[in-house]
C-alpha positions in Angstrom: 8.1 -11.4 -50.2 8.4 -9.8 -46.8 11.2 -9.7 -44.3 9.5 -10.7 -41.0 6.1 -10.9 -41.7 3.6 -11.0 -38.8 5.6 -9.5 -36.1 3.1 -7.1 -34.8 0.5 -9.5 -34.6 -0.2 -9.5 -38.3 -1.0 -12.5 -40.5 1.1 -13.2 -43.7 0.0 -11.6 -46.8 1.2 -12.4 -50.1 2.2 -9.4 -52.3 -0.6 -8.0 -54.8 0.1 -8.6 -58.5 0.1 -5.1 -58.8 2.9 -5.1 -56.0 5.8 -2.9 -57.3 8.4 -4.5 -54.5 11.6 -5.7 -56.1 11.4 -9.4 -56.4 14.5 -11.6 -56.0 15.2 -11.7 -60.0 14.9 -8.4 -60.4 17.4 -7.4 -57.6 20.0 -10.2 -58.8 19.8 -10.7 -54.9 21.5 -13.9 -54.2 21.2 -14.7 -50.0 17.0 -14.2 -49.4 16.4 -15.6 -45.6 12.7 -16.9 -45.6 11.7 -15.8 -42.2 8.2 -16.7 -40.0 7.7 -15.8 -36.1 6.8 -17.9 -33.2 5.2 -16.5 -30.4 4.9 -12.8 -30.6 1.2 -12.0 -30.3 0.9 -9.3 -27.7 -0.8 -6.1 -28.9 -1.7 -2.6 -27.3 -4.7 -2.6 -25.2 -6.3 0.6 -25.6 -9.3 1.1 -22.2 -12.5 3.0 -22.6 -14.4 3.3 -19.9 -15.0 0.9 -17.6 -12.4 -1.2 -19.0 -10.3 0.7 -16.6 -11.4 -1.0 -13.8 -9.5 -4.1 -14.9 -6.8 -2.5 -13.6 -6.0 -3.4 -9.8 -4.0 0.2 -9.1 -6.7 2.7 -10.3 -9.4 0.8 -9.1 -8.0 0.0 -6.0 -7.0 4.0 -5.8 -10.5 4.5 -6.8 -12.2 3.0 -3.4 -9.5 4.5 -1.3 -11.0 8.2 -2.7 -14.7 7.5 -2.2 -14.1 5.3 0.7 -12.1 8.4 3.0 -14.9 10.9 2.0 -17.6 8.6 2.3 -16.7 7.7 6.3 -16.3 11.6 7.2 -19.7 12.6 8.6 -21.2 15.3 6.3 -22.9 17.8 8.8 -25.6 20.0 8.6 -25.2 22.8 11.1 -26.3 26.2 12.5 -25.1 29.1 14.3 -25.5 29.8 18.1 -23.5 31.7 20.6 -20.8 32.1 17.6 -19.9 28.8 17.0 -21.5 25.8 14.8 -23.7 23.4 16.2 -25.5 20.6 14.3 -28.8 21.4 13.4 -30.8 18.2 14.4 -33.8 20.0 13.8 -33.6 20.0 9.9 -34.4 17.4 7.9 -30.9 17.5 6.1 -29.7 16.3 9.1 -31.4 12.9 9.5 -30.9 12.9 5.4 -27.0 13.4 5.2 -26.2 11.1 8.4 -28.9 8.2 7.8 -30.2 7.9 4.4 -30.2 10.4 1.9 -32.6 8.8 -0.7 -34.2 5.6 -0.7 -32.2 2.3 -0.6 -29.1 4.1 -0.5 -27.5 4.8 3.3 -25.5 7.8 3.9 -21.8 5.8 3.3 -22.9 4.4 0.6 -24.7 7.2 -1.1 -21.5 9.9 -0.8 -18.9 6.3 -1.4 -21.1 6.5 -4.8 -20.9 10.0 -5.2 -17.3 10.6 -5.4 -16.6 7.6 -7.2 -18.9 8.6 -10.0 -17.4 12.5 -9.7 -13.9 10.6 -10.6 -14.5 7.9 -12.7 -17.0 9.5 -14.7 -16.2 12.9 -15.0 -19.2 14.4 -13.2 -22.0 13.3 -10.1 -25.4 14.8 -10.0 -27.7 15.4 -7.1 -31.5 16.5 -7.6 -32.8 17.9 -3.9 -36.1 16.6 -4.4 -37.9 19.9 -2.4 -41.7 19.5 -1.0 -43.2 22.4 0.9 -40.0 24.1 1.0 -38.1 21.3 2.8 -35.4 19.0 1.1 -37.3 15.4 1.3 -34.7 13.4 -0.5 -31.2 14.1 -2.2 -31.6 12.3 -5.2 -27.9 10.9 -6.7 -28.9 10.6 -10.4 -27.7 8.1 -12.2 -24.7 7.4 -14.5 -25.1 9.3 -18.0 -28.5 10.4 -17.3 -28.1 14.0 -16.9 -26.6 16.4 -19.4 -25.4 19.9 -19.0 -26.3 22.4 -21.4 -23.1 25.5 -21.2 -25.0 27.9 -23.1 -27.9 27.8 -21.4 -26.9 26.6 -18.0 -29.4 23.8 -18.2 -29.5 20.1 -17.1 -31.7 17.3 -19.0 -32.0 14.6 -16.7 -33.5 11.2 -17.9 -33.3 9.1 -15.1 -35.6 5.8 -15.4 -34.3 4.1 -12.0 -35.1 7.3 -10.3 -38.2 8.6 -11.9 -36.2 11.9 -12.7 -37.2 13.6 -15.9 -37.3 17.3 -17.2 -35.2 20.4 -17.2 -33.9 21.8 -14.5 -31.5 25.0 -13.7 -28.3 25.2 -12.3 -29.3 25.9 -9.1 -31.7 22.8 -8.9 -29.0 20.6 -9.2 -26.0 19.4 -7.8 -23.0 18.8 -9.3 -20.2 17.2 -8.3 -16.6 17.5 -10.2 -13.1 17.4 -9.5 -11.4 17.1 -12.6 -11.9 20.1 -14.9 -10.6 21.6 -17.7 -13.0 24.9 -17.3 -14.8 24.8 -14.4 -18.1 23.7 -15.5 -17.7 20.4 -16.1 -15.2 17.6 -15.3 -13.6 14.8 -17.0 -13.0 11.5 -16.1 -9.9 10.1 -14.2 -9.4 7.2 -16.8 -9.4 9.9 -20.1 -6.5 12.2 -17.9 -4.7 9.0 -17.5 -5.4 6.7 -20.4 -1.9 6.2 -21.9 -0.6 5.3 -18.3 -3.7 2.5 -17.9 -3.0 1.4 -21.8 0.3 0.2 -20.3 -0.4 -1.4 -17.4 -3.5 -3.4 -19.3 -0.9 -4.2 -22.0 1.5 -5.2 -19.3 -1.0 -7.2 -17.3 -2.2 -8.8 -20.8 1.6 -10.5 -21.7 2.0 -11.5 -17.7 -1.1 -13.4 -18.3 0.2 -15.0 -22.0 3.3 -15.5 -20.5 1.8 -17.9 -17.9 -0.8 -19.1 -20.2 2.4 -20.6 -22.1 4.6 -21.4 -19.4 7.0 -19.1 -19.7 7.8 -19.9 -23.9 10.6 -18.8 -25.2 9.8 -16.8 -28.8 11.8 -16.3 -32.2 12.1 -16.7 -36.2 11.7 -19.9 -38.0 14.4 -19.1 -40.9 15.5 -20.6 -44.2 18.8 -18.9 -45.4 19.2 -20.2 -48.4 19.2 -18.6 -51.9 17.1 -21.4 -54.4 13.9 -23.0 -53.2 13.9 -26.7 -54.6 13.5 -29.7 -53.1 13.9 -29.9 -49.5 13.8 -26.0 -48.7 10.6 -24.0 -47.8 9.1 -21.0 -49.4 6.5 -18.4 -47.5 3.8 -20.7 -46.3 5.4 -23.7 -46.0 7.5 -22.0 -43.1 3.9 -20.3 -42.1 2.9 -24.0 -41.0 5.9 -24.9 -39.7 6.3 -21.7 -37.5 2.1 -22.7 -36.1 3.0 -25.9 -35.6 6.0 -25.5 -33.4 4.0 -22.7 -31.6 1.3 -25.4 -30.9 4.3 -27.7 -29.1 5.5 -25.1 -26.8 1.7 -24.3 -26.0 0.9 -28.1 -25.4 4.4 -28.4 -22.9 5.9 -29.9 -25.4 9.6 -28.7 -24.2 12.3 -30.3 -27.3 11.0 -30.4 -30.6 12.3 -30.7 -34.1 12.6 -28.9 -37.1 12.5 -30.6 -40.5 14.3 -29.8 -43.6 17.0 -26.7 -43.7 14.7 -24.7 -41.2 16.4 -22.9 -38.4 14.9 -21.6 -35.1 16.6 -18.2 -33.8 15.2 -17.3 -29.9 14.6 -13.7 -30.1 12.3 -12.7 -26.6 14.7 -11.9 -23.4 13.5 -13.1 -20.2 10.9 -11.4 -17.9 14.1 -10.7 -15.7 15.5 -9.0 -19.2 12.5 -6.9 -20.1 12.6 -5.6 -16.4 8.6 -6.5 -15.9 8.6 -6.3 -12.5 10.1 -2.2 -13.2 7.6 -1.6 -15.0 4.6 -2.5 -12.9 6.2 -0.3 -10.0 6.0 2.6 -12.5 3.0 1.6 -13.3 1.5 1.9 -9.7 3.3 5.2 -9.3 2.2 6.6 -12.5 -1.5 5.9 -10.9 -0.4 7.5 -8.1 0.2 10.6 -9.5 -3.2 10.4 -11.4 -5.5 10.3 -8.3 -3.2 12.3 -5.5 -3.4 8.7 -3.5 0.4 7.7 -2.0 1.8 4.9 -3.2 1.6 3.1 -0.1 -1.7 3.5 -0.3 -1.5 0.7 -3.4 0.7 -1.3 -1.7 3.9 -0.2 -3.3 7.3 -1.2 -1.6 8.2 1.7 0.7 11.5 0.5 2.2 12.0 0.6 6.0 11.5 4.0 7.3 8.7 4.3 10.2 7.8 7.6 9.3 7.0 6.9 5.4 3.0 6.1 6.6 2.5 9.2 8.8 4.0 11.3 5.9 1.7 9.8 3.5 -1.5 10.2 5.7 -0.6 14.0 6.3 0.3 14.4 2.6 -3.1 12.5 1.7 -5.3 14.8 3.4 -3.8 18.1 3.2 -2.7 17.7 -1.1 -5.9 15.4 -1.8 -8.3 14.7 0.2 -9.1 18.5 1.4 -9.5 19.6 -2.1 -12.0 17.0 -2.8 -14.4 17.8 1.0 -13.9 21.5 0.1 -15.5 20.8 -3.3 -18.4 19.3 -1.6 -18.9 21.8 0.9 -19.0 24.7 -1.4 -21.5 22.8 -3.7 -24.2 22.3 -1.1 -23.4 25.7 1.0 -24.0 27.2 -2.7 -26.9 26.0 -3.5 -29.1 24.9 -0.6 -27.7 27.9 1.7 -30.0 30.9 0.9 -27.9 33.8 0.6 -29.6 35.6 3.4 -28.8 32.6 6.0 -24.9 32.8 4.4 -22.6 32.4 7.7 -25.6 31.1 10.0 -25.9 27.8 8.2 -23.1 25.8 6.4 -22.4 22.1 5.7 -18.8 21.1 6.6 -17.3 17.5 7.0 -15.9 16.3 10.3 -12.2 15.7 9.0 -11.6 14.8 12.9 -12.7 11.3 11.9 -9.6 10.1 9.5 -7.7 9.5 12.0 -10.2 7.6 14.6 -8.6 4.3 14.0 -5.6 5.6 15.1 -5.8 5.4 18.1 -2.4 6.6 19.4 -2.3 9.6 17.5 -6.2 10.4 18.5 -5.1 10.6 22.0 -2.0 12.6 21.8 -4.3 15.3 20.1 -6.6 14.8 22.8 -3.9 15.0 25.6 -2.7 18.1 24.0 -6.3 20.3 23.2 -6.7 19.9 27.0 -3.3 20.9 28.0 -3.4 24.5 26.1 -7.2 24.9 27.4 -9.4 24.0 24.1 -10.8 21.2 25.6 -12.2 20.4 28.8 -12.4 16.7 30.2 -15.8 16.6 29.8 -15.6 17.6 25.8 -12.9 14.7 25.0 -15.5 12.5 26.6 -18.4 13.8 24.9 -16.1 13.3 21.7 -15.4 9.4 22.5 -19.1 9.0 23.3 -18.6 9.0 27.1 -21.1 10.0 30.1 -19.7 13.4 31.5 -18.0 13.8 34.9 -18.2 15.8 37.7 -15.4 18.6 37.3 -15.0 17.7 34.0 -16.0 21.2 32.6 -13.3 23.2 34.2 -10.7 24.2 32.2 -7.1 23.7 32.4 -3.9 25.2 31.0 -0.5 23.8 31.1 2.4 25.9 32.4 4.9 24.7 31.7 7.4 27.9 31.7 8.0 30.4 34.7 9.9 33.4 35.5 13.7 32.4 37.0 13.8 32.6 40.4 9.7 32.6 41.3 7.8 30.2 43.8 6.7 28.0 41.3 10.7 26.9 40.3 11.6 27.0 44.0 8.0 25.2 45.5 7.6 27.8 48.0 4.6 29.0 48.7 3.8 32.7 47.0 3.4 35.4 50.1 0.5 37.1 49.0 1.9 40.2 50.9 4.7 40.3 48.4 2.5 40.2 45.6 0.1 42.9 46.8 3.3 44.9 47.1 3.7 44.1 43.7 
C-alpha cells in the first residue's frame, strides 16, 4: 500500500507480489490512513517545435521581429559622386522592393525570412542566376536544405520550389541569428525551451481550471487502523475519490461522502499560487529570449510617458540593428563581387521605423534642415512631395553670436568696419 498514490498524475497500482515494502503486519503499525486524490491532473508540457507557437508571448514576439525587418525597404544601391544612390537599373532592385520570387511580394518574402532565421534556426536563399543576372531570389523552404561543415556544402531538396542539387557556400544564402559557432544557428524555441515549458504548463491548468469551474482539490482519507465492515480499502476509495471528481466536474457544488471517508482540500486558490505572477514572468522571461521590450507584448508598464520612447530606442539599437546588419553582410558577401566592394552595397532604410510617428519624424526633419543636412526640397522629396522653387538652398541655424556684435544688437554690420577687420 502507498501513501498518496496518483498525485503526479499517476494511476493506482497495487504492489507486486514480489514487492519487498513493509506491509502493515509486519510493521506492527497500528494508524494506516487510506488516502486517494481528487483533482490533481496537471502535468509538464514539454514544446517541440511548432508547439511553441501555442504560446501567445513568443509568437506574438515572433511577428513583431519579422514584421519590423520586413517593412524596412531593403535597397540595392550604387556609388556616384561619393555617396549611394539606388541602382534602379539592376534587376535586384525591382526584385528586393516588388517581388523577389514568384507568389511571394517583397514584405512578405523578408516577414518569412526572418521568421524562419528565428524560429527555425536557419533561412536559405538560392539566387537563381541566368546570363549573369540574379532572376529570382529563391527563399527555400523549411527543412529542405542542409549544411555540410566539413565540406561547406548545402543539399537542398526543395519540391515546392523545384530546387534540388549541391550547391557551395557561396551559392547560397544563409540567414542566422542565433549561433552557437558561427555557421549555423539554432532555433529561438530550443534557447528558450524551459521558459515556454512553463508558460504551456501554466496556460494548460488556467484552461483545467476553467474547464472545472474553479474546483477546489484534495485527499479522500480513511484513518482508521482495521478494514471491516463499513471502512474502505485501496480501490474502494479509488471509486469514491472518481466519483466525487465527476460531481464537481458536472457543477455539482455539495456532495456527500459515505462511510468513514474524509475529504481534506489541499489546492490554494489561483490568488494563492500567485498565477497571475507567474504569467508576468513569463512574458518577461520571453522578452529576454527575442530582445523585444516587454511593452512590446503588452506587459503592464506603469505610468511613465517616456517607458515607449525608451523601448523603441532600446528595440532598434540592442535588437533590431543586429538582426539588418546580419542581412546586409550576407548579401554584400555574396552577391557583391569583391572588385565592386564599396561601389555597390545593400543596406536597409532604418529611416522608415519611425514613419508612423509622426511627431518624432518631423522634429528630425525640422532639425536635418536647421544644421544644413537637408535642404527643403530633400524633406519633400523624402515625404513624396513635388519640389519647390528655392527649396534647394541650404540653410544653417545660428543660433550663438559673439557678445556685443550686430546680430545681438539688430544693427546693421558697417561693411567699412569689417573690411578694417
Amino acid at each position: 500500500m502507498r501513501f498518496f498514490p496518483g498525485i503526479f498524475g499517476r494511476k493506482h497500482q497495487r504492489e507486486a507480489a514480489t514487492d519487498t515494502t513493509p506491509t502493515q503486519a509486519d510493521t506492527g503499525a497500528k494508524n494506516v490512513v487510506e488516502t486517494s486524490v481528487v483533482g490533481v491532473s496537471t502535468s509538464l508540457i514539454r514544446i517541440k517545435g511548432d508547439d511553441a507557437l501555442k504560446v501567445m508571448a513568443y509568437k506574438r514576439a515572433l511577428n513583431i521581429l519579422a514584421g519590423s525587418v520586413a517593412r524596412l525597404p531593403l535597397r540595392y544601391m550604387k556609388q556616384k559622386d561619393g555617396i549611394y544612390v539606388d541602382f534602379e537599373a539592376s534587376p535586384l532592385h525591382y526584385l528586393l522592393g516588388t517581388q523577389p520570387q514568384s507568389r511571394l511580394s517583397a514584405y512578405y518574402w523578408k516577414y518569412q525570412l526572418v521568421w524562419q532565421a528565428f524560429h527555425d534556426g536557419d533561412a536559405y536563399v538560392w539566387p537563381r542566376i541566368i546570363d549573369g543576372e540574379v532572376v529570382e531570389l529563391v527563399l527555400l523552404n523549411r527543412h529542405t536544405c542542409s549544411l555540410d561543415d566539413t565540406n561547406g556544402t548545402y543539399y537542398v531538396s526543395d519540391e515546392y520550389n523545384g530546387v534540388y542539387g549541391t550547391f557551395k557556400e557561396s551559392e547560397i544564402l544563409h540567414i542566422f541569428f542565433n549561433s552557437h559557432n558561427g555557421r549555423r544557428g539554432t532555433p529561438l524555441w530550443k534557447e528558450g525551451n524551459r521558459a515556454l515549458n512553463i508558460m504551456a504548463t501554466g496556460d494548460n491548468e488556467t484552461l483545467n481550471r476553467f474547464v472545472n469551474g474553479g474546483n477546489v482539490r484534495g485527499f479522500i482519507t480513511n484513518d482508521k487502523s482495521v478494514v471491516g465492515f463499513g471502512e474502505y480499502a485501496d480501490e474502494q476509495l479509488e471509486q469514491l475519490a472518481q466519483s466525487v471528481r465527476d460531481d464537481f466536474r458536472n457543477g455539482v457544488g455539495i456532495t456527500s461522502l459515505p462511510g468513514q471517508a474524509q475529504f481534506q482540500q489541499l489546492s490554494l486558490s489561483s490568488t494563492d499560487m500567485q498565477f497571475l505572477e507567474t504569467r508576468k514572468f513569463a512574458v518577461l522571461e520571453i522578452s529576454r529570449l527575442t530582445g523585444v521590450p516587454p511593452i512590446y507584448l503588452f506587459d503592464m508598464v506603469g505610468g511613465n510617458y517616456k517607458i515607449p520612447e525608451q523601448a523603441d530606442t532600446a528595440f532598434l539599437t540592442q535588437t533590431l540593428d543586429g538582426i539588418l546588419l546580419a542581412i546586409e553582410s550576407e548579401f554584400n558577401r555574396k552577391l557583391v563581387s569583391r572588385s565592386m566592394c564599396c561601389k555597390r552595397t545593400f543596406s536597409f532604410d532604418r529611416k522608415r521605423l519611425f514613419s508612423m510617428d509622426l511627431l518624432s519624424m518631423a522634429n528630425y526633419e525640422s532639425k536635418m534642415i536647421q544644421n544644413g543636412t537637408f535642404s527643403i526640397n530633400d524633406v519633400r522629396r523624402m515625404e513624396n512631395q513635388p519640389p519647390v522653387e528655392g527649396g534647394d538652398t541650404i540653410y544653417l541655424s545660428t543660433n550663438t553670436a559673439v557678445m556685443g556684435s550686430s546680430k545681438m544688437t539688430g544693427e546693421k554690420e558697417d561693411n567699412n568696419d569689417n573690411n578694417q577687420k
